[in-house]
C-alpha positions as CSV (number, residue, x, y, z in Angstrom):
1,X,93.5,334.5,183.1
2,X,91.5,336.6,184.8
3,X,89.1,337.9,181.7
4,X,88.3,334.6,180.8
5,X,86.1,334.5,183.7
6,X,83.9,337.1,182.8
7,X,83.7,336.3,179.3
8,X,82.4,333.0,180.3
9,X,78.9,334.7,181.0
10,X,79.1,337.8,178.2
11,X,75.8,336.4,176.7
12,X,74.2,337.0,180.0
13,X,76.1,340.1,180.6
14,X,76.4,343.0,177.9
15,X,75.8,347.0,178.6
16,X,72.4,347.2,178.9
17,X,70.5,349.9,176.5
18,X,69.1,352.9,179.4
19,X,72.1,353.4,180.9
20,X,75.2,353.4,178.7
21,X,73.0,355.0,175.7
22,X,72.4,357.8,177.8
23,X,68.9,358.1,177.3
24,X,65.9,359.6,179.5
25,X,63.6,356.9,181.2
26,X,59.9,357.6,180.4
27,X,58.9,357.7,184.2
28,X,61.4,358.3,187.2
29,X,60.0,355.8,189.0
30,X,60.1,352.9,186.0
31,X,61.8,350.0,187.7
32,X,65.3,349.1,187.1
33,X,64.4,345.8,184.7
34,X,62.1,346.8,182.7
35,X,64.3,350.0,182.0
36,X,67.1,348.3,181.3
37,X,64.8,347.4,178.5
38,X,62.9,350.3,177.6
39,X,65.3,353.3,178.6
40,X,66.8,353.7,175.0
41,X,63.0,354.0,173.7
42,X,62.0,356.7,175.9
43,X,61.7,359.9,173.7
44,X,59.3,357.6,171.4
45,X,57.5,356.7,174.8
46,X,56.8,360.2,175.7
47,X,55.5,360.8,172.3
48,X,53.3,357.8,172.7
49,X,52.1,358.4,176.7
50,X,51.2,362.2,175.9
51,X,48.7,360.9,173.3
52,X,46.7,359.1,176.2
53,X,45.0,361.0,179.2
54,X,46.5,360.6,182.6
55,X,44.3,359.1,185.8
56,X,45.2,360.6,189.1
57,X,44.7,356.9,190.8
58,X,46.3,354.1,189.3
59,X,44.8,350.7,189.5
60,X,41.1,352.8,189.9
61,X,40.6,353.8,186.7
62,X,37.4,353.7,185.0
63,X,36.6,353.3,181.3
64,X,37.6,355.9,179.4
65,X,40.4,357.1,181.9
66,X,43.2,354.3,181.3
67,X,47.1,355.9,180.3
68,X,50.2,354.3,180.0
69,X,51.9,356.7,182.0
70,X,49.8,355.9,185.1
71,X,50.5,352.3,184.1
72,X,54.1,352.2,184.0
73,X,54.2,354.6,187.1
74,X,53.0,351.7,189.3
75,X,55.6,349.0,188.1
76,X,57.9,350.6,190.9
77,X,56.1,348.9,193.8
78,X,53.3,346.9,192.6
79,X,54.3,345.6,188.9
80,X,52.0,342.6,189.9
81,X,49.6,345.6,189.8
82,X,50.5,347.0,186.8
83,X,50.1,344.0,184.9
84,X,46.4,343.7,186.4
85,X,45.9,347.2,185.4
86,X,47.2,346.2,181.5
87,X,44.9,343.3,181.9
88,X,42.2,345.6,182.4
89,X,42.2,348.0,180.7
90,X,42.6,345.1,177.5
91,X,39.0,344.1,178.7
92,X,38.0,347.6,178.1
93,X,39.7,348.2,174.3
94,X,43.5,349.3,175.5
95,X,44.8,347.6,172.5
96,X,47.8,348.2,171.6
97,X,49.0,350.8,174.7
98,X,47.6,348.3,176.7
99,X,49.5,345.2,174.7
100,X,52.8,347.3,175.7
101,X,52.5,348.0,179.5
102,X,51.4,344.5,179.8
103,X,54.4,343.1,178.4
104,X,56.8,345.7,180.1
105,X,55.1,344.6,183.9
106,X,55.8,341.3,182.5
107,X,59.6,341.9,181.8
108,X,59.7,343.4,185.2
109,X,57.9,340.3,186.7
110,X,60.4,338.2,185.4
111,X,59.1,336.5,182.3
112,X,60.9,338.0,179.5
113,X,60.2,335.3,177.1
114,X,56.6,335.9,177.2
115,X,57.2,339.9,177.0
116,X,59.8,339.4,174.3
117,X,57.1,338.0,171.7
118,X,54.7,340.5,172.8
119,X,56.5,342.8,172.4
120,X,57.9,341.2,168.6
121,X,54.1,341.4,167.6
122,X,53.5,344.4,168.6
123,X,56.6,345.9,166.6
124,X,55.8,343.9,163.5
125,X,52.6,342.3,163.0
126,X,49.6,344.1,161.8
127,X,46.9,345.7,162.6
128,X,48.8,349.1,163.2
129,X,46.0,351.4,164.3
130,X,46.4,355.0,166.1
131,X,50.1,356.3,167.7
132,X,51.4,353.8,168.9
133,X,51.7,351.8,165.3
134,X,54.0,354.8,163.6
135,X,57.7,353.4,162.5
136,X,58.7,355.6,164.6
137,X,57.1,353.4,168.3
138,X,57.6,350.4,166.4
139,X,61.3,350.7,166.6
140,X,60.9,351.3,170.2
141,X,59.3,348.6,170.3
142,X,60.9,346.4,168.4
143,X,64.4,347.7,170.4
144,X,62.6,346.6,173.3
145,X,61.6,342.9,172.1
146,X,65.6,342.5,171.1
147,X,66.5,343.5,174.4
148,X,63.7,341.0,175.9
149,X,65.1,338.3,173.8
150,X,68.4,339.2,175.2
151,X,67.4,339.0,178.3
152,X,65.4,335.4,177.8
153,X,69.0,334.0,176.5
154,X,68.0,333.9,172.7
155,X,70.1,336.2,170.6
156,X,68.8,334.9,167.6
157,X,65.4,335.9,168.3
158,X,67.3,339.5,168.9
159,X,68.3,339.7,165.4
160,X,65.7,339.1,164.0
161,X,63.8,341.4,165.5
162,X,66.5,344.5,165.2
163,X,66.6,343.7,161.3
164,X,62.6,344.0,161.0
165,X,63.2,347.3,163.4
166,X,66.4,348.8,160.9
167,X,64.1,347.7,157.9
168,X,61.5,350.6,159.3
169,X,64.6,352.7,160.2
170,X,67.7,352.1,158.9
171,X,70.3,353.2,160.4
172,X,68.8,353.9,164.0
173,X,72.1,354.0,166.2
174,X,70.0,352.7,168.8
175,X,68.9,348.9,166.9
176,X,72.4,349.3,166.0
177,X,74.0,348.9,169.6
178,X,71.0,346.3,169.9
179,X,72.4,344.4,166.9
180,X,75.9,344.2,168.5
181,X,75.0,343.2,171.8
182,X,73.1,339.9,170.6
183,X,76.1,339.2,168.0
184,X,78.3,339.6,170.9
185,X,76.1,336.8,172.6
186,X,76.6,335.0,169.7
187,X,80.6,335.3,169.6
188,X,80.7,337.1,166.2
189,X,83.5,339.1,167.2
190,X,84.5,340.0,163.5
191,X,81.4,341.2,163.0
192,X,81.0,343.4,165.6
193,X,84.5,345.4,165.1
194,X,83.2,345.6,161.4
195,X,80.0,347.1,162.1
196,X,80.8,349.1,165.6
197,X,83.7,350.6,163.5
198,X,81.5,352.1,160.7
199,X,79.4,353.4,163.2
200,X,81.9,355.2,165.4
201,X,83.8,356.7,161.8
202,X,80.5,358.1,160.9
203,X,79.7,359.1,164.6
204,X,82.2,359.5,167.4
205,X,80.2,360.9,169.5
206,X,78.0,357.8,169.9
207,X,77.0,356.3,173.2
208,X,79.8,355.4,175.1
209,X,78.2,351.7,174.8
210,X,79.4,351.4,171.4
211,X,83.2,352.1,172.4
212,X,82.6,349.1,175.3
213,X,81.0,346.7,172.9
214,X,83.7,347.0,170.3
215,X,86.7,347.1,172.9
216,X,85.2,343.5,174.0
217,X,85.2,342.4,170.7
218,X,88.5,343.9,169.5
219,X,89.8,341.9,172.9
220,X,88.6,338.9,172.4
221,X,90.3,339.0,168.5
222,X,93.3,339.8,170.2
223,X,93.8,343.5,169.2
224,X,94.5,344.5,172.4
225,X,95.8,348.0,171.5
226,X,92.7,349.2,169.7
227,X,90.7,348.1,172.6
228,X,92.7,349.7,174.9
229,X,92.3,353.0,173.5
230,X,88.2,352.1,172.6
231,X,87.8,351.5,176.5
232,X,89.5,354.4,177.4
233,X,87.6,356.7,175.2
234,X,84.3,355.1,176.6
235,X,85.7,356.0,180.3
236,X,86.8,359.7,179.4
237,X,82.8,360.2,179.0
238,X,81.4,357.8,181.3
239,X,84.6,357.2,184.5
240,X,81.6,355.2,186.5
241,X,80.5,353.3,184.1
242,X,80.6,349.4,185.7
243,X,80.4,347.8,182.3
244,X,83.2,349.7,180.8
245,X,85.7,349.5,184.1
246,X,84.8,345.6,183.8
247,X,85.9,345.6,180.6
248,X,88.9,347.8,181.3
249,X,89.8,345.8,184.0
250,X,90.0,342.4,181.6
251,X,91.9,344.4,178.7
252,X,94.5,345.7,182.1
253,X,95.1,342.1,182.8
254,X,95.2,340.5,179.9
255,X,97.9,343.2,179.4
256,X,100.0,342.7,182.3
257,X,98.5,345.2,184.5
258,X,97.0,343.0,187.2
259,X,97.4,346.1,190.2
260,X,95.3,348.1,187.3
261,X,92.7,345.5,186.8
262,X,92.4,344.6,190.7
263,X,91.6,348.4,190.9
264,X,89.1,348.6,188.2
265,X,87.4,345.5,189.2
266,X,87.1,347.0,193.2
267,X,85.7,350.4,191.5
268,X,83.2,348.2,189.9
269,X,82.0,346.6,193.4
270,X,82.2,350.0,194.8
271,X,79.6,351.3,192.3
272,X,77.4,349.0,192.2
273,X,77.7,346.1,194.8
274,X,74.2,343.7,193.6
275,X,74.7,344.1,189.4
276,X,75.7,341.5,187.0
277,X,79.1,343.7,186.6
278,X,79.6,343.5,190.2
279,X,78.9,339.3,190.1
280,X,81.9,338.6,187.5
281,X,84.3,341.8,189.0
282,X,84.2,339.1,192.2
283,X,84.7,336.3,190.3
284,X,87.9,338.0,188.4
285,X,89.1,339.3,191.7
286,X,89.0,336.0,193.3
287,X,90.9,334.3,190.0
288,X,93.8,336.9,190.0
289,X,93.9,336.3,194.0
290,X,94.2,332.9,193.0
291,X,97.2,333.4,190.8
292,X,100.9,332.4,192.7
293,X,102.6,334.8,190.1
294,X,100.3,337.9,190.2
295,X,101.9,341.0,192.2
């Protein structure tokens, strides 16, 4: 079948936080990695960036002048430079600001094991000193690290993490949606529909990533009815949303509707040709075309 494909790399693959959840990035010009990390932390970022003065030339900054904004802003085109302005401005007492860009140019540089336990460290171990140690960033921060450890291949890590983070905030939707992307990666299915469904009784109008996450899980326990409808009420808020038309696409399949999921999984290359999404939509296409009995 076609949707066995793409659940063969689900660990790797999973809605990322910034865009499903809907949220704001901290800077237009953050880059696309490091805000797949970091988008659903945003409003806690602004909070945290207006607290520290803004420098009109990044990576010229003197003493005194240092900001996470203007350190974030140059991840864009130069994160090797953003990590050298981190590094710097450490040398001259960033702490813990400092700590976070570093490990966020880090993430974008490609090492998120290293950025995940930074950014683990920074979320839980002491001391907490100024801002940036409220529960409040910590969350963020600790939403961030999951995501990190996500992205490094070690869900467990991910959980660990998240249940520091909801032991500062319980019930934070957004650690939540964390929490069920790295049981996905580890195939608790029954856990996810348990947890996804509370959340979406108590709130329907959660992200549209909660309705993917538990259609994927309800699919892969079979109840292909329930994730039909979950899917579809994730697309009636978000129709170009690659993850969830992936999805769709499997649970169309899987269903008998192989003209619907060849359509679906097209709209997913048409949206966004170089993603992850994009990668397994070809690899389903190219199963199905495989198939002597599909129309």
């Amino acid at each position: 079948m076609a949707g066995v494909m793409s659940d063969l790399s689900f660990s790797a693959r999973g809605p990322a936080l910034c865009v499903p959840f809907g949220i704001g990035l901290l800077l237009a010009s953050q880059p696309a990695k490091a805000a797949a990390v970091v988008g659903a932390a945003s409003a806690a970022h602004t909070v945290q960036a207006s607290v520290h003065s803004a420098v009109s030339t990044p990576g010229k900054a003197e003493k005194g002048t240092w900001s996470s904004t203007a350190c974030l802003a140059m991840m864009g085109e130069d994160p090797f430079g953003a990590r050298d302005y981190a590094l710097d401005w450490l040398r001259h007492d960033g702490g813990r600001p400092a700590r976070h860009c570093h490990a966020l140019a880090l993430i974008e540089l490609g090492d998120e094991q290293t950025a995940a336990q930074e950014l683990d460290d920074l979320s839980r171990k002491e001391p907490f000193t100024g801002p940036d140690s409220s529960a409040s960033v910590r969350a963020v921060m600790a939403t961030e690290a999951a995501e990190a450890w996500l992205s490094a291949n070690q869900p467990a890590n991910a959980l660990s993490i998240i249940a520091y983070g909801l032991s500062i905030r319980p019930g934070d939707e957004t650690l939540i949606l964390a929490k069920a992307r790295a049981l996905l990666a580890q195939n608790d299915m029954k856990t996810v529909v348990s947890e996804l469904t509370a959340l979406v009784a108590r709130n329907p109008a959660v992200s549209p990533a909660a309705y993917v996450m538990l259609a994927t899980a309800e699919r892969r326990l079979g109840a292909l009815d329930k994730a039909r409808a979950h899917i579809e009420e994730a697309l009636s808020r978000t129709p170009d949303d690659a993850a969830a038309l992936l999805e769709r696409g499997i649970i169309r399949e899987q269903t008998g509707d192989a003209t619907g999921a060849r359509v679906d999984w097209q709209r997913v290359l048409d949206l966004a040709p170089d993603g992850h999404e994009a990668d397994l939509a070809r690899q389903d296409l190219a199963v199905l075309a495989a198939d002597p009995d599909s129309p």
